[in-house]
C-alpha positions as CSV (number, residue, x, y, z in Angstrom):
1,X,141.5,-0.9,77.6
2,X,143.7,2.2,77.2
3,X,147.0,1.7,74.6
4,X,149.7,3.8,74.7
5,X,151.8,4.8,72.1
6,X,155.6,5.3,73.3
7,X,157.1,8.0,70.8
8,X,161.0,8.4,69.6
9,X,162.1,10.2,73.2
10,X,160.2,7.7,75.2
11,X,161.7,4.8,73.7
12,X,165.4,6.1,73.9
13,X,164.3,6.8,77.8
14,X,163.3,2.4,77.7
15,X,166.3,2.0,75.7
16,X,168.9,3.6,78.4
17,X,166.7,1.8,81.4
18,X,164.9,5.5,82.8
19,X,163.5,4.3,86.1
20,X,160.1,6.1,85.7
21,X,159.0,5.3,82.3
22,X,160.3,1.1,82.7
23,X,158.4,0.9,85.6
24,X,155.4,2.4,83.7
25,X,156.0,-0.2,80.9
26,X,156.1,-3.2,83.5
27,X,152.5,-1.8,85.3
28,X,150.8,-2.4,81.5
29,X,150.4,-5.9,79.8
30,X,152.3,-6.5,76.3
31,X,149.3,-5.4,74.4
32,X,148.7,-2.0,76.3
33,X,151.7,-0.1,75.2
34,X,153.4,0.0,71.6
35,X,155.5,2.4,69.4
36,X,155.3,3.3,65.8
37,X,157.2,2.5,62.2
38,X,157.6,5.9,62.6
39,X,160.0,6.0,65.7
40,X,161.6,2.9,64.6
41,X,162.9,4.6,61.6
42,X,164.1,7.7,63.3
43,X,166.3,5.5,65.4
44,X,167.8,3.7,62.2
45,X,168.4,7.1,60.7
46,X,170.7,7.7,63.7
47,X,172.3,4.1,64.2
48,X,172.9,3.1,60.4
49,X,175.4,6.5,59.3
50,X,176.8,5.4,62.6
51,X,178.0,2.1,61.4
52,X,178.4,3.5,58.0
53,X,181.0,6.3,59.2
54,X,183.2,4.0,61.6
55,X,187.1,5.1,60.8
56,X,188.0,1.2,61.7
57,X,187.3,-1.7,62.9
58,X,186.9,-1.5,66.3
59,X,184.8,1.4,65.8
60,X,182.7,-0.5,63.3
61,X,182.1,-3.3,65.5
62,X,180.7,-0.9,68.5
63,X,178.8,0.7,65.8
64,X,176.9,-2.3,65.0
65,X,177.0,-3.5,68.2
66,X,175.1,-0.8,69.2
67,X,172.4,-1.1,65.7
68,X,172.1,-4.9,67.2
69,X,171.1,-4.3,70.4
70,X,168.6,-1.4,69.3
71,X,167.1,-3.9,66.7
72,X,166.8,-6.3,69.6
73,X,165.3,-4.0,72.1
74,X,162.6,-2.8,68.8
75,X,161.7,-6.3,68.4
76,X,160.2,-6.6,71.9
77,X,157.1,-3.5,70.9
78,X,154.6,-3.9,68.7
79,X,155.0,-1.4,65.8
80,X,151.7,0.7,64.4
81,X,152.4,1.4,60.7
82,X,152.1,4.5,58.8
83,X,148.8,2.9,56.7
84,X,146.2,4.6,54.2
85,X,144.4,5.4,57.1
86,X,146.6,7.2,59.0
87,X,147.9,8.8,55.9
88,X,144.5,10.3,55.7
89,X,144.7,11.5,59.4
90,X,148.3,12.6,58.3
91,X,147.2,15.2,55.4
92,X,144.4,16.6,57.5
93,X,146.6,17.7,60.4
94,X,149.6,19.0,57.6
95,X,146.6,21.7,56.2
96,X,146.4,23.3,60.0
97,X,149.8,24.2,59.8
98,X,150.6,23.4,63.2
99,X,153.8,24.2,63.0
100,X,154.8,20.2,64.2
101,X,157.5,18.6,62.5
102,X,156.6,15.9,59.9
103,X,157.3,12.8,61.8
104,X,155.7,14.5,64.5
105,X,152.7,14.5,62.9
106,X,152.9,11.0,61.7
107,X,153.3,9.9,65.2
108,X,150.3,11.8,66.2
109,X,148.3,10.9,63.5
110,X,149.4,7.1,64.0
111,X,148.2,7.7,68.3
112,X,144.4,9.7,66.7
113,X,144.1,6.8,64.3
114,X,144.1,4.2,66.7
115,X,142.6,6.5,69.4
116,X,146.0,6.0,71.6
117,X,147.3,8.0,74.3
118,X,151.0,9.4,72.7
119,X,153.4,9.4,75.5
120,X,156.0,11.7,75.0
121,X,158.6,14.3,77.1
122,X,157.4,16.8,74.0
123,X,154.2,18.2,75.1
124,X,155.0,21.2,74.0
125,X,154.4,20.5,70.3
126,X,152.2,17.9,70.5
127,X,149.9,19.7,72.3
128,X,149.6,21.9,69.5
129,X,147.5,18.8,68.2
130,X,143.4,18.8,69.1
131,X,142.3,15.7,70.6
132,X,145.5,13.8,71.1
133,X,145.8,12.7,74.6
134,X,149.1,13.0,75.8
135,X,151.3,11.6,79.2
136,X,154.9,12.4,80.3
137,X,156.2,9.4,81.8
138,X,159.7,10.9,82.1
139,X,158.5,12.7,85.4
């Protein structure tokens, strides 16, 4: 059985309904396709300063309204962690300088750890990475 990891872009493509990429999800059982802490966490980043900046309350309530329904929407993937293991994976790719931002790399070494197939819009650096098998499900 093939899994596929569904990276930061990916998800925000689930997240605002992209035709392609739900239909994708909907062809593959609950257990085929997942995301990563990783991702998860990058998406906080965004939606928490969000709430955090609101000028009143109006603002604040969209705000969270918005952190809701993302938490929500998360809590429907599974989540692959950032473990010892993939720390290990992690290191090894940061000495070949491959020039592939940090959480990048964690997502990649998260998709080699679990011998996934990372789909992402950002071939372009990821393919930077040997042996990671990658699919564009935006197209």
């Amino acid at each position: 059985m093939k899994v596929y990891v569904l990276d930061t872009d990916i998800m925000g493509f689930a997240f605002q309904k992209h035709a392609n990429v739900l239909n994708r999800i909907k062809a593959l059982s609950d257990d085929e396709f997942v995301t990563t802490i990783i991702t998860l966490g990058e998406d906080l980043s965004g939606w928490l300063p969000a709430c955090r900046r609101a000028q009143d309350g109006v603002a604040r309530a969209k705000a969270y309204a918005r952190l809701f329904e993302g938490f929500t929407f998360y809590k429907k993937f599974s989540n692959l962690p950032f473990d010892v293991a993939v720390a290990t994976i992690f290191d090894k790719l940061k000495l070949l300088r491959l020039h592939v931002g940090t959480n990048d790399l964690s997502i990649a070494a998260i998709t080699l750890s679990v011998g996934a197939i990372l789909v992402t819009r950002n071939t372009r650096d990821f393919q930077r990475i040997a042996d990671l098998a990658l699919e564009d499900w935006t197209l």
